[in-house]
mmCIF file of the N, C-alpha and C atoms, coordinates in Angstrom:
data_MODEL
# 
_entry.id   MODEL 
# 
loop_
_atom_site.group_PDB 
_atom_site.id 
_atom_site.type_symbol 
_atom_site.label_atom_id 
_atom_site.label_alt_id 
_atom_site.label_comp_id 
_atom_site.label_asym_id 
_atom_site.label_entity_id 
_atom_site.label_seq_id 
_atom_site.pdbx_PDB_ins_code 
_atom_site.Cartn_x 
_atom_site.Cartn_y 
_atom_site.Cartn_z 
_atom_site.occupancy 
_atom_site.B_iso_or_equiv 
_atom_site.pdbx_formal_charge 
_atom_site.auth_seq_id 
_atom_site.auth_comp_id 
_atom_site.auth_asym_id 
_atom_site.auth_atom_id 
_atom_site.pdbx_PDB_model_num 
ATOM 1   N N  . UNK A 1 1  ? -105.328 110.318 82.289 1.00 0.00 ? 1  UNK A N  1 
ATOM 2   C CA . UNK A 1 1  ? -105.963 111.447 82.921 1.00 0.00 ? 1  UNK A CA 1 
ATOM 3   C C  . UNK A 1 1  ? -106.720 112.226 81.847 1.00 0.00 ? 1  UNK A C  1 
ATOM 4   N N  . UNK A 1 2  ? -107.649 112.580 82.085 1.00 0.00 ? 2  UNK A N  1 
ATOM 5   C CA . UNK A 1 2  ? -109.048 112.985 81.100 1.00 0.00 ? 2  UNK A CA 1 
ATOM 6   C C  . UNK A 1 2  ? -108.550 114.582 80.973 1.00 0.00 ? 2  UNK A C  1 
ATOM 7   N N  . UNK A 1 3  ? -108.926 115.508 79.837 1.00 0.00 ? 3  UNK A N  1 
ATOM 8   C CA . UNK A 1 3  ? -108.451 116.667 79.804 1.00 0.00 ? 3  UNK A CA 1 
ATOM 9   C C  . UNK A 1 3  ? -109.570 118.041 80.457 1.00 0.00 ? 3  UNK A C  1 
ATOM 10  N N  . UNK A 1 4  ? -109.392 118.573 81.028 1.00 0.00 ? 4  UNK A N  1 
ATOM 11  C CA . UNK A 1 4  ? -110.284 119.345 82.052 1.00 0.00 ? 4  UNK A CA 1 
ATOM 12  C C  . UNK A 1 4  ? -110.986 120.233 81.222 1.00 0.00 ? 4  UNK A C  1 
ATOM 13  N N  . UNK A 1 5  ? -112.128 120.307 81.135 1.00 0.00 ? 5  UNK A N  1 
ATOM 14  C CA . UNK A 1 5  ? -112.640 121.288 80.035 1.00 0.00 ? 5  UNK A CA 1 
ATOM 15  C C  . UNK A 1 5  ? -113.101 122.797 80.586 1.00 0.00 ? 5  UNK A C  1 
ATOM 16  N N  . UNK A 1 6  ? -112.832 123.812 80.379 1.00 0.00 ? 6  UNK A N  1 
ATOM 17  C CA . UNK A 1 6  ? -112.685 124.754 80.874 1.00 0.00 ? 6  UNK A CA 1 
ATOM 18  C C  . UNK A 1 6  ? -113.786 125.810 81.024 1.00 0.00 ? 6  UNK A C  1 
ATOM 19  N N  . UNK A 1 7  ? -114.230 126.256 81.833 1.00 0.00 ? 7  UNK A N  1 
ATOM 20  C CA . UNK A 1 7  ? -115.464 126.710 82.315 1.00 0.00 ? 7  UNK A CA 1 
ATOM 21  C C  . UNK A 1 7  ? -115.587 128.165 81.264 1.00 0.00 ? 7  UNK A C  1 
ATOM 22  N N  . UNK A 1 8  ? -116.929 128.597 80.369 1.00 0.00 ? 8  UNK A N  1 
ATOM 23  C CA . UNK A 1 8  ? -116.790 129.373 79.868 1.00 0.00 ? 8  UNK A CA 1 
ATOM 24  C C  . UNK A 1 8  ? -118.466 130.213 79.723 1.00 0.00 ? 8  UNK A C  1 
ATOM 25  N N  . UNK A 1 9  ? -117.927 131.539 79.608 1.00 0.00 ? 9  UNK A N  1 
ATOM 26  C CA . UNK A 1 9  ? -119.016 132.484 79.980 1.00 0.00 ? 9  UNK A CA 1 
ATOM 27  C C  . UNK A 1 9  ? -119.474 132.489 78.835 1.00 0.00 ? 9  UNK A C  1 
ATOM 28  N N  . UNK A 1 10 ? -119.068 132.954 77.388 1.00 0.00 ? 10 UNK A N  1 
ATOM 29  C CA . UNK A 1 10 ? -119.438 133.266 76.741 1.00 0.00 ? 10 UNK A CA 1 
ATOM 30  C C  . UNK A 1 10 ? -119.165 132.104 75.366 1.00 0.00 ? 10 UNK A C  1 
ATOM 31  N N  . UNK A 1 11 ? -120.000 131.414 75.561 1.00 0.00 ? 11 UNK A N  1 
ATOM 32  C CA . UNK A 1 11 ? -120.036 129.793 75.017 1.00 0.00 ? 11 UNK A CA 1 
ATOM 33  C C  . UNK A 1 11 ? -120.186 130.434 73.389 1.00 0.00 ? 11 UNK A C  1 
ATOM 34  N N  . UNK A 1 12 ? -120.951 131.174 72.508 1.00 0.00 ? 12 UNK A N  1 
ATOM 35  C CA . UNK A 1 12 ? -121.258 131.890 71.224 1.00 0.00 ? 12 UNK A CA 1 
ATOM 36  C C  . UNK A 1 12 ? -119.457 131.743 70.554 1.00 0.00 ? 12 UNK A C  1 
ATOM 37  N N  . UNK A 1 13 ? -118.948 132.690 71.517 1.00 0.00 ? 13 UNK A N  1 
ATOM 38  C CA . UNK A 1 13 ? -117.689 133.187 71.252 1.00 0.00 ? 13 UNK A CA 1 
ATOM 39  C C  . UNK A 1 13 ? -116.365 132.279 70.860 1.00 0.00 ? 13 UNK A C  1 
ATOM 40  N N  . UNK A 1 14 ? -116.957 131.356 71.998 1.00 0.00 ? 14 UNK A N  1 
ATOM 41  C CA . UNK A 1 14 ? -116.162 129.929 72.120 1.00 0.00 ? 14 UNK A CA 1 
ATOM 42  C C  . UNK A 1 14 ? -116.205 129.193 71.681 1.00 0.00 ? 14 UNK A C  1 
ATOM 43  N N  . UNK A 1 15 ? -117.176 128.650 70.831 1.00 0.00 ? 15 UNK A N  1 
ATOM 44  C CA . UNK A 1 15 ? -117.371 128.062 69.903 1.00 0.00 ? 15 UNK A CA 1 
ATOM 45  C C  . UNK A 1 15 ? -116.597 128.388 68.727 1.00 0.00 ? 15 UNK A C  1 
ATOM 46  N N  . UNK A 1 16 ? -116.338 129.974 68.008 1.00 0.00 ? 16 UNK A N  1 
ATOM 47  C CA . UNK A 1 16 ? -116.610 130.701 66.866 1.00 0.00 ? 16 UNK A CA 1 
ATOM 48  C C  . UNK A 1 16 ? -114.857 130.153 67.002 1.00 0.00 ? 16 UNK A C  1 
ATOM 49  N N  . UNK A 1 17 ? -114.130 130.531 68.106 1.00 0.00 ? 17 UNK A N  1 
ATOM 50  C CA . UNK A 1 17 ? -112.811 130.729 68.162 1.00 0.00 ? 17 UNK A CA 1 
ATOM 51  C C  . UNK A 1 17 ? -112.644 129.184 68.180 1.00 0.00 ? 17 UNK A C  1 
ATOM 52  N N  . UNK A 1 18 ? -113.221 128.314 68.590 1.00 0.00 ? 18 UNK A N  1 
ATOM 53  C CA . UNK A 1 18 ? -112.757 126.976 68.331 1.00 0.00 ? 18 UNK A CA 1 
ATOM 54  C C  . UNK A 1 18 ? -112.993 126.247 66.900 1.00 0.00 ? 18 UNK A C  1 
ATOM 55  N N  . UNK A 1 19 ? -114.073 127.440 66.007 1.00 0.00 ? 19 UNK A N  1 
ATOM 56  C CA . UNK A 1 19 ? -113.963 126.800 64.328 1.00 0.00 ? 19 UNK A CA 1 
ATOM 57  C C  . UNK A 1 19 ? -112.757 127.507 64.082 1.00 0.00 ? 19 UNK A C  1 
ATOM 58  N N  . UNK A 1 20 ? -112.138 128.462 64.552 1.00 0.00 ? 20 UNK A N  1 
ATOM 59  C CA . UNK A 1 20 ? -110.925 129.406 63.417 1.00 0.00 ? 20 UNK A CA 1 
ATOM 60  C C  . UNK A 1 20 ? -109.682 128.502 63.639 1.00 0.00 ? 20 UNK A C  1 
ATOM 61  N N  . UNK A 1 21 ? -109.875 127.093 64.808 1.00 0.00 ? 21 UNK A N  1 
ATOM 62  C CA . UNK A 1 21 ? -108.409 126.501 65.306 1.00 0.00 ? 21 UNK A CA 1 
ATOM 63  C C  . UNK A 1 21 ? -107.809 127.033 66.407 1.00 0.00 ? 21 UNK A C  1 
ATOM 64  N N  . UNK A 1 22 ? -108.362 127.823 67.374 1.00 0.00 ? 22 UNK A N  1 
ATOM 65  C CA . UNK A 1 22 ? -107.488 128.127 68.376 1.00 0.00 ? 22 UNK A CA 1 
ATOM 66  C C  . UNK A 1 22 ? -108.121 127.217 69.399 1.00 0.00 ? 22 UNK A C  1 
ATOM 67  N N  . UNK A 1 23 ? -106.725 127.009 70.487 1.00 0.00 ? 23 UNK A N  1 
ATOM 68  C CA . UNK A 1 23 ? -106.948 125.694 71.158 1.00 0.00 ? 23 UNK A CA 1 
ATOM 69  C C  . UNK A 1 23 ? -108.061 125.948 72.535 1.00 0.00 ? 23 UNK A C  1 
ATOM 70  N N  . UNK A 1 24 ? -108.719 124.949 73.323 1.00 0.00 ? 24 UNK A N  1 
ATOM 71  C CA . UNK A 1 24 ? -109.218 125.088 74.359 1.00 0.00 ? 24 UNK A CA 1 
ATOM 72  C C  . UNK A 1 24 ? -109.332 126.141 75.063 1.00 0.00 ? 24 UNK A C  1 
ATOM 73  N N  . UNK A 1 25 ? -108.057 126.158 75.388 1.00 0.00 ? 25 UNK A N  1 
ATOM 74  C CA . UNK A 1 25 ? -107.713 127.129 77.012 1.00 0.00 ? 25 UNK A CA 1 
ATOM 75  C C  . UNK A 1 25 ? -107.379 128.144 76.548 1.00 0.00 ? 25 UNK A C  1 
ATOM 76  N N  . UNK A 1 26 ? -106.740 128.793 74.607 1.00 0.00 ? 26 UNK A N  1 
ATOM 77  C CA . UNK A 1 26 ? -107.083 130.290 74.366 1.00 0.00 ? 26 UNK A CA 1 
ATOM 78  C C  . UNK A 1 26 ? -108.528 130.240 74.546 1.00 0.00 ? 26 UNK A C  1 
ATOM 79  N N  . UNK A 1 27 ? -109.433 129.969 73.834 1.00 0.00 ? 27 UNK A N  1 
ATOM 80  C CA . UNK A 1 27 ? -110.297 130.208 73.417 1.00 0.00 ? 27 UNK A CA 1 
ATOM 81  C C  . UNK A 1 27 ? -111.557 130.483 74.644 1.00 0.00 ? 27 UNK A C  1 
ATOM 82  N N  . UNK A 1 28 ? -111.055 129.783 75.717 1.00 0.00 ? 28 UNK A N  1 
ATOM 83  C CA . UNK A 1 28 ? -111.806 129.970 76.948 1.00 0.00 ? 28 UNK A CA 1 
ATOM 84  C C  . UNK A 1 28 ? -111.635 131.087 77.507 1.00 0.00 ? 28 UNK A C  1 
ATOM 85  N N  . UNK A 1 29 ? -110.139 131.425 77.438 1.00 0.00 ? 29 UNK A N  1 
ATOM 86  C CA . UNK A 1 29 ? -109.255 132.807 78.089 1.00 0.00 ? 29 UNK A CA 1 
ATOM 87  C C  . UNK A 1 29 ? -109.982 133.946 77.808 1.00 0.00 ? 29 UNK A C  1 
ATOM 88  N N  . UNK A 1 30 ? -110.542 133.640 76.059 1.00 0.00 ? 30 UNK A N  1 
ATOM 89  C CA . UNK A 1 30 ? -110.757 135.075 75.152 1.00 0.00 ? 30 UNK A CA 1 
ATOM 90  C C  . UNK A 1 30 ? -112.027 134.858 75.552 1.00 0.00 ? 30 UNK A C  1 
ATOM 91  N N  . UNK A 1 31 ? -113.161 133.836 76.039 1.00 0.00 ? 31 UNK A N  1 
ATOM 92  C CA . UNK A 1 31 ? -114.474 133.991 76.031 1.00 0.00 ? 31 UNK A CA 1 
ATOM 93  C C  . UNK A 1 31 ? -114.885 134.692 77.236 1.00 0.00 ? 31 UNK A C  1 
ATOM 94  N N  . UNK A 1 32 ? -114.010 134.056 78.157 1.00 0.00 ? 32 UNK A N  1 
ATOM 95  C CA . UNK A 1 32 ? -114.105 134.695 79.528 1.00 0.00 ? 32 UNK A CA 1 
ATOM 96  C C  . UNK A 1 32 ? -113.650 136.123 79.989 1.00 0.00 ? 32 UNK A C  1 
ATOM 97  N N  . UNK A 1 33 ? -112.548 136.732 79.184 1.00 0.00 ? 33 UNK A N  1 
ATOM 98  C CA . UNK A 1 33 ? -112.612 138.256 79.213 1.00 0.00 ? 33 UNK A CA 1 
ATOM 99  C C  . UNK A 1 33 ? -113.642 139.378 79.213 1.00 0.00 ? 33 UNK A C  1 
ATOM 100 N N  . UNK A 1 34 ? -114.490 139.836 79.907 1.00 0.00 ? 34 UNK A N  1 
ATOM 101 C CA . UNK A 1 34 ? -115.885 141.090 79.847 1.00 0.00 ? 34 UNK A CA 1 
ATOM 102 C C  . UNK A 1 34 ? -115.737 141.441 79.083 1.00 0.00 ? 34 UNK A C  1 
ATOM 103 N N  . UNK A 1 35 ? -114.797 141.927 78.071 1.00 0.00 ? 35 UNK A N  1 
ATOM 104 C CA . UNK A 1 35 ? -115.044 143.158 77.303 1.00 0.00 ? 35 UNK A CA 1 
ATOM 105 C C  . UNK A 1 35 ? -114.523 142.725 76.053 1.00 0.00 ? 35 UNK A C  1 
ATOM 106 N N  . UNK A 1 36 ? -114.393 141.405 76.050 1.00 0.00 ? 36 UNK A N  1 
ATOM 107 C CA . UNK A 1 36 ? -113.420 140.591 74.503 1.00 0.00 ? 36 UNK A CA 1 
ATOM 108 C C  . UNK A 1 36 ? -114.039 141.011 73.436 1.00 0.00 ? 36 UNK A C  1 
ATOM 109 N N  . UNK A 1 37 ? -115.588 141.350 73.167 1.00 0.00 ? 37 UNK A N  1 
ATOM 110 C CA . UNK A 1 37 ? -115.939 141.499 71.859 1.00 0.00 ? 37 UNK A CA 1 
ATOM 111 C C  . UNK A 1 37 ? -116.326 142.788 71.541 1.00 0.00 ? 37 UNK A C  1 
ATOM 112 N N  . UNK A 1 38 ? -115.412 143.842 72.707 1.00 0.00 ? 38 UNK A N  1 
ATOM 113 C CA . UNK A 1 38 ? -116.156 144.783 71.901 1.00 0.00 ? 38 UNK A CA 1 
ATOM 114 C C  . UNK A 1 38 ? -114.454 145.512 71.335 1.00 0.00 ? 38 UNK A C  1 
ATOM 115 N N  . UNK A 1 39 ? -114.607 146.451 70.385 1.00 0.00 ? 39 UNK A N  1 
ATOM 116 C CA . UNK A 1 39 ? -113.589 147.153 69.534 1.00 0.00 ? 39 UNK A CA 1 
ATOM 117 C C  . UNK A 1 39 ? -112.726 148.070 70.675 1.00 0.00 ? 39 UNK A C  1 
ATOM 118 N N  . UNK A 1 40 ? -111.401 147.608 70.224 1.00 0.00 ? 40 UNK A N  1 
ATOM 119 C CA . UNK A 1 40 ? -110.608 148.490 71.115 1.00 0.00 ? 40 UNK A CA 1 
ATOM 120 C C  . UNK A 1 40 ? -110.055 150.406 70.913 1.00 0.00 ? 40 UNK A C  1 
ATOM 121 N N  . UNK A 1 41 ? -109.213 150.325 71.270 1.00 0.00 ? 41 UNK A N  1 
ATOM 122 C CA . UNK A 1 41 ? -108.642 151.938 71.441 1.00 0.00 ? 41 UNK A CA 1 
ATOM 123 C C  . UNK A 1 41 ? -109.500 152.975 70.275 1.00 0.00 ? 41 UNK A C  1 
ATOM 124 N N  . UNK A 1 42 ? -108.965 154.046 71.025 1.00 0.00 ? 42 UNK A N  1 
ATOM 125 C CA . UNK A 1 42 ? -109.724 155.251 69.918 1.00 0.00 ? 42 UNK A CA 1 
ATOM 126 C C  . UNK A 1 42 ? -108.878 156.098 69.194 1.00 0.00 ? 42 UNK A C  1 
ATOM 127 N N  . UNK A 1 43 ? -107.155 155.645 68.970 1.00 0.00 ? 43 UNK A N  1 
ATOM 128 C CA . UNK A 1 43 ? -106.791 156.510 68.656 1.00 0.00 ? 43 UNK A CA 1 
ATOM 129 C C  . UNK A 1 43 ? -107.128 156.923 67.220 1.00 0.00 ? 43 UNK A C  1 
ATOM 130 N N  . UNK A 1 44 ? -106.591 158.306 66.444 1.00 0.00 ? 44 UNK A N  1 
ATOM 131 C CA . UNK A 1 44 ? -106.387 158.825 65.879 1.00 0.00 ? 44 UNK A CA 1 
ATOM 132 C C  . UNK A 1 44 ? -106.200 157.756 64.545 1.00 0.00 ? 44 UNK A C  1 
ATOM 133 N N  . UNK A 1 45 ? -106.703 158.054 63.575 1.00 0.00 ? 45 UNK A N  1 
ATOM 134 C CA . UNK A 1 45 ? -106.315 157.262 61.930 1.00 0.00 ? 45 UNK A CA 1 
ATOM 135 C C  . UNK A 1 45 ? -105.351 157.823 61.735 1.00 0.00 ? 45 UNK A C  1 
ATOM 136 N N  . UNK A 1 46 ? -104.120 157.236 61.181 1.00 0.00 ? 46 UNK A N  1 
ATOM 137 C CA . UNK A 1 46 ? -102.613 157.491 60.804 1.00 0.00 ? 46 UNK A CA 1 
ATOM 138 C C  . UNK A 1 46 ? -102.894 158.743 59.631 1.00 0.00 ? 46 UNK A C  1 
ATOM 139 N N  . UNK A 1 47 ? -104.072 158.748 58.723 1.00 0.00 ? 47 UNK A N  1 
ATOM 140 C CA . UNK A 1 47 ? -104.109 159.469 57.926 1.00 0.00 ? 47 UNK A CA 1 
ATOM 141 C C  . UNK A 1 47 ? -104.924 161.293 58.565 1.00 0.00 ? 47 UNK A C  1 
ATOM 142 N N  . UNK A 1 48 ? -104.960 161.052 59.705 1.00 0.00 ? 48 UNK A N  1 
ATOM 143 C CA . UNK A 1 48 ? -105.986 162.112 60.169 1.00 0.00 ? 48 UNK A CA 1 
ATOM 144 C C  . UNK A 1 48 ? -104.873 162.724 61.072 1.00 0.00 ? 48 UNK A C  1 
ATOM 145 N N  . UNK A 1 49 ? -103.217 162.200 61.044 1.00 0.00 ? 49 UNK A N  1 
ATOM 146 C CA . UNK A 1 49 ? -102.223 162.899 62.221 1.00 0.00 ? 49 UNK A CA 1 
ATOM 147 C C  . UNK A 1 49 ? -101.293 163.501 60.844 1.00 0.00 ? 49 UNK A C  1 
ATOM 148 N N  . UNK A 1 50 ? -100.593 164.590 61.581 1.00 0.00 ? 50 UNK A N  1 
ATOM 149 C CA . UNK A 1 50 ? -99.482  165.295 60.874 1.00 0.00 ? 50 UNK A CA 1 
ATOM 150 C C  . UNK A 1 50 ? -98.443  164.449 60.405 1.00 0.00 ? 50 UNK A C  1 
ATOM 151 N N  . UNK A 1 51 ? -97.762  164.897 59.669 1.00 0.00 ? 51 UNK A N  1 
ATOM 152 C CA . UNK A 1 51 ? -96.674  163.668 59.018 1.00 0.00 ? 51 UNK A CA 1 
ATOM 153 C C  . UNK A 1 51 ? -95.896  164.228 60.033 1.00 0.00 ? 51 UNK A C  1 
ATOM 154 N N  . UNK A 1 52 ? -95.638  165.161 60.675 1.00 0.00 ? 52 UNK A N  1 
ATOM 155 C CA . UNK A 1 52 ? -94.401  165.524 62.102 1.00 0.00 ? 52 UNK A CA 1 
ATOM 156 C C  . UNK A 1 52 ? -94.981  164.508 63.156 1.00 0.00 ? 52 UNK A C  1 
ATOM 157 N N  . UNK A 1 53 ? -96.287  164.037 63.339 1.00 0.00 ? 53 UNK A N  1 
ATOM 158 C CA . UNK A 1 53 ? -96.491  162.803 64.477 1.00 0.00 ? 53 UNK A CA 1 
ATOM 159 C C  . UNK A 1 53 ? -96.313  161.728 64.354 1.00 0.00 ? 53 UNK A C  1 
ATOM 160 N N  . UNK A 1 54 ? -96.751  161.625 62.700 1.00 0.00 ? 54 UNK A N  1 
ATOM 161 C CA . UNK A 1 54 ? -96.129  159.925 62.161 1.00 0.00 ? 54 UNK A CA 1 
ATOM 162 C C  . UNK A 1 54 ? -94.437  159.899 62.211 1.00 0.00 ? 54 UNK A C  1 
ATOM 163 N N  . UNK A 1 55 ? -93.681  160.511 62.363 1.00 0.00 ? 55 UNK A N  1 
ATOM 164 C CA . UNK A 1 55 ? -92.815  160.737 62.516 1.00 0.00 ? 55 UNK A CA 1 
ATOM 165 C C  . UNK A 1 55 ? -92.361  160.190 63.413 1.00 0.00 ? 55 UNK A C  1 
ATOM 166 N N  . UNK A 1 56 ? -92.898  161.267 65.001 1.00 0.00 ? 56 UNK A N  1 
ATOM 167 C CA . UNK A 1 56 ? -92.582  160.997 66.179 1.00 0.00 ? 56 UNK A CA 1 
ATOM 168 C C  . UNK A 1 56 ? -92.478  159.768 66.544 1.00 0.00 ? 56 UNK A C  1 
ATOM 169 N N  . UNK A 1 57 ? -93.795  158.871 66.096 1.00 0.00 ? 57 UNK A N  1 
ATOM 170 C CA . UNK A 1 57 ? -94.338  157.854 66.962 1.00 0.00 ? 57 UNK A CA 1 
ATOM 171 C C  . UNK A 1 57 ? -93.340  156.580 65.880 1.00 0.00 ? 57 UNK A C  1 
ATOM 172 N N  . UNK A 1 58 ? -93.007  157.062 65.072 1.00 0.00 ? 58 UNK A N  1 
ATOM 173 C CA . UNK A 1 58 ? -91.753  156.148 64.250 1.00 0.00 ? 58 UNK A CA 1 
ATOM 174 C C  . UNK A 1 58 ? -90.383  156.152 65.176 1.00 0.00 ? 58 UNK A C  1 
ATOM 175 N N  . UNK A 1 59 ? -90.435  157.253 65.360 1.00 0.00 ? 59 UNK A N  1 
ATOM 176 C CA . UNK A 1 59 ? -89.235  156.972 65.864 1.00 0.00 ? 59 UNK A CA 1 
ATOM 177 C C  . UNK A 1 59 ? -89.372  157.129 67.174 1.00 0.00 ? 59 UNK A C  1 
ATOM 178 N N  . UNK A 1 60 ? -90.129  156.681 67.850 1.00 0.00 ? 60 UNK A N  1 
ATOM 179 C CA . UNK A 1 60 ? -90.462  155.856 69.368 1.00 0.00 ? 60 UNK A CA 1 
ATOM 180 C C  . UNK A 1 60 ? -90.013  154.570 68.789 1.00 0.00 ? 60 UNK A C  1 
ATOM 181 N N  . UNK A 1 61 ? -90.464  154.181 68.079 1.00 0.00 ? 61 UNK A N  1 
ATOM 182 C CA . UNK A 1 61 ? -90.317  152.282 67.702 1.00 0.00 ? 61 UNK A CA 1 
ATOM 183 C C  . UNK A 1 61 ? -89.325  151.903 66.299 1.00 0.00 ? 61 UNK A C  1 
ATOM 184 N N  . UNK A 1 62 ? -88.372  153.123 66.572 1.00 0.00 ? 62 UNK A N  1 
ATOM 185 C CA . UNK A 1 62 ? -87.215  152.604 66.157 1.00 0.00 ? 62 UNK A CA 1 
ATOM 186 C C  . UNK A 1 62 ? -86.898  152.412 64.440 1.00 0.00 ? 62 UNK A C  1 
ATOM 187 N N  . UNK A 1 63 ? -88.240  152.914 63.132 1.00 0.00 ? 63 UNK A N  1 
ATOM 188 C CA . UNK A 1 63 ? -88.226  152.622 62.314 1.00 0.00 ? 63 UNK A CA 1 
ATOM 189 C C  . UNK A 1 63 ? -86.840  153.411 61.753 1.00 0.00 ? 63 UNK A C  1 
ATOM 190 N N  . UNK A 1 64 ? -86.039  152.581 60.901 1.00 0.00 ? 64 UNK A N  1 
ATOM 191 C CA . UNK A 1 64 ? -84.867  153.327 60.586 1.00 0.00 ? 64 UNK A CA 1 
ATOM 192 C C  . UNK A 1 64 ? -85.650  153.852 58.587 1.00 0.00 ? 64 UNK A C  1 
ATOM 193 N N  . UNK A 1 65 ? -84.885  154.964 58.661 1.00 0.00 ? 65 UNK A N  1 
ATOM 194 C CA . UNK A 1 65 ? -84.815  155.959 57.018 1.00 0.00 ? 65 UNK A CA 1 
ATOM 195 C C  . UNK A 1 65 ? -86.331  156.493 57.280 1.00 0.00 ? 65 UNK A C  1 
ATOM 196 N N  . UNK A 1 66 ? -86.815  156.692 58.837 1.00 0.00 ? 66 UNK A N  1 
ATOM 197 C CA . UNK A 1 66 ? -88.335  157.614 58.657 1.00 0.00 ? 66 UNK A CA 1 
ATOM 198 C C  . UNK A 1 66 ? -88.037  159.523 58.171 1.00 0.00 ? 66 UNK A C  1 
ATOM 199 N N  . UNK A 1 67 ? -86.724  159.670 58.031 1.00 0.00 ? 67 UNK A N  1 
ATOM 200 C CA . UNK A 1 67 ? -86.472  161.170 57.682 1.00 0.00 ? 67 UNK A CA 1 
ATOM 201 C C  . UNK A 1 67 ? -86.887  161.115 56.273 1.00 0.00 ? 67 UNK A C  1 
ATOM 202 N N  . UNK A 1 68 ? -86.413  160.496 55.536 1.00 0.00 ? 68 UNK A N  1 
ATOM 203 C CA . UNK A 1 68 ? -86.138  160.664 54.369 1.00 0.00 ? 68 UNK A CA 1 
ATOM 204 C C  . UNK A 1 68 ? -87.830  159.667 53.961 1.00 0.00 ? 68 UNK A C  1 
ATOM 205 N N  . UNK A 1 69 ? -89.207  159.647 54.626 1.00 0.00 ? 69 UNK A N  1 
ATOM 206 C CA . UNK A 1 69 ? -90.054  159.116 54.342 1.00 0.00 ? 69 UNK A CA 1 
ATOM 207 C C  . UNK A 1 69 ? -91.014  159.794 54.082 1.00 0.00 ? 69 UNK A C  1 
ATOM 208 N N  . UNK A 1 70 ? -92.064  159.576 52.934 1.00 0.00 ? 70 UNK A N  1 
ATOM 209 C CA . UNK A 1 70 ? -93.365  161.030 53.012 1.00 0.00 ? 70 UNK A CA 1 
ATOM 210 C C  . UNK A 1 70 ? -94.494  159.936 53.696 1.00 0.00 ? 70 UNK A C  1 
ATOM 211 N N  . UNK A 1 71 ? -95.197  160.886 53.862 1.00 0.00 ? 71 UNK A N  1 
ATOM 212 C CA . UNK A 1 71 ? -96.373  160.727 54.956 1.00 0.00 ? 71 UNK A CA 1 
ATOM 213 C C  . UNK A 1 71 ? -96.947  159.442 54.820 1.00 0.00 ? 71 UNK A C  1 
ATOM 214 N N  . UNK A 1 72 ? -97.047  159.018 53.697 1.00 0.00 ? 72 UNK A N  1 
ATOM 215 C CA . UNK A 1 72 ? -97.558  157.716 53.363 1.00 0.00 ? 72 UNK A CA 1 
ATOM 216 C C  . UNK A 1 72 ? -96.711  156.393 53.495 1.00 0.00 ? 72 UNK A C  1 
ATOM 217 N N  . UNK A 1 73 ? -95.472  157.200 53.088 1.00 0.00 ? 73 UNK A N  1 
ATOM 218 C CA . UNK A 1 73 ? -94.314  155.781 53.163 1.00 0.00 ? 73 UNK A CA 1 
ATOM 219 C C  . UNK A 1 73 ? -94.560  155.489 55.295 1.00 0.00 ? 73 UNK A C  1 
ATOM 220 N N  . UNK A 1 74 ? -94.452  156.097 55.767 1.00 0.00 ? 74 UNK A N  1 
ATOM 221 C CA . UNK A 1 74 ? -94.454  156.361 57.323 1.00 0.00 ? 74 UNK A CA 1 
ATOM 222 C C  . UNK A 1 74 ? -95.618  155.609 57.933 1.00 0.00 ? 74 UNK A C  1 
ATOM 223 N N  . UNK A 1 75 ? -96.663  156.163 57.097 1.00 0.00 ? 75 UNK A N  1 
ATOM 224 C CA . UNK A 1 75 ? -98.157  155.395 57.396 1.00 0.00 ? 75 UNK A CA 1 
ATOM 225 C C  . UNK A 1 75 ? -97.939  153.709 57.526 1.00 0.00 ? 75 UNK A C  1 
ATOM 226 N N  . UNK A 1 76 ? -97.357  153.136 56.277 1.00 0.00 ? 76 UNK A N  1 
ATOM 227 C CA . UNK A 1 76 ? -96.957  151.815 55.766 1.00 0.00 ? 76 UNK A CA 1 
ATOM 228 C C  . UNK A 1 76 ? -96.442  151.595 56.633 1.00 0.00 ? 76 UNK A C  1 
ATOM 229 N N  . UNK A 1 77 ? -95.457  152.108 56.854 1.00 0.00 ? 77 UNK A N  1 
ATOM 230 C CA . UNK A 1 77 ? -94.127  151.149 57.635 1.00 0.00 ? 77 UNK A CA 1 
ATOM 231 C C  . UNK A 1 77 ? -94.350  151.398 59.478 1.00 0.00 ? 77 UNK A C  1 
ATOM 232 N N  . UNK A 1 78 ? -95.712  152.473 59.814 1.00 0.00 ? 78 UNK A N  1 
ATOM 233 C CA . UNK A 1 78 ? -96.107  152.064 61.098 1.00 0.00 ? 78 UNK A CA 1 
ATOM 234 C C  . UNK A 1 78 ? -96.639  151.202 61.071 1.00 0.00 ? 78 UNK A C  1 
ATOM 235 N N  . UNK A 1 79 ? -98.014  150.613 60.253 1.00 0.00 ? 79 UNK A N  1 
ATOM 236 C CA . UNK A 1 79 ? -98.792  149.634 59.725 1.00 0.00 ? 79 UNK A CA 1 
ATOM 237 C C  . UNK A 1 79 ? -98.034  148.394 59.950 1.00 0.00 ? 79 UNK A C  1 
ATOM 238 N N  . UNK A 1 80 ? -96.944  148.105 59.483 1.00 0.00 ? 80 UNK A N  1 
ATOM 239 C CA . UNK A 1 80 ? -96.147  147.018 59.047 1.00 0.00 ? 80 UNK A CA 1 
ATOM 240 C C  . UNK A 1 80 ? -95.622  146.562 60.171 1.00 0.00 ? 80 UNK A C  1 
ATOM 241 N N  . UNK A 1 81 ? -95.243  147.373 61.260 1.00 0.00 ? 81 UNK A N  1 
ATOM 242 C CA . UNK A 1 81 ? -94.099  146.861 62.266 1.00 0.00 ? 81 UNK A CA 1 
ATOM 243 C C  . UNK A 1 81 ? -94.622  146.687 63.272 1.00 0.00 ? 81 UNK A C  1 
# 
């Protein structure tokens, strides 16, 4: 049985993602999404929020020793996780 080749809108894209190694049917998935190439969310640069928000949003996601962290160590270890 022959492998089905997958219908794609944005053939440029699909191509690019099939030199980096991703397989067929990602690469069709990501071509065919409307809005795949353009840049996502708007939040805030980690360096442009209070070290009391880098904080907060640490410890939404659980980073353990964010008390005892300065603004930068916090920055990192949101970065990281």
């Amino acid at each position: 049985m022959a492998a089905q080749i997958p219908s794609v809108k944005n053939e440029e894209q699909y191509e690019a993602l099939r030199d980096k190694g991703y397989s067929k049917e990602k690469s069709a998935r990501i071509a065919n999404t409307p809005d795949s190439g353009k840049k996502g969310g708007k939040a805030e640069k980690y360096e442009d929020r209070t070290k009391q928000d880098l904080y907060k949003q640490a410890q939404k996601i659980g980073i353990e020793g964010r008390s005892k962290m300065t603004k930068q160590e916090l920055i990192n270890a949101l970065r990281n996780n």
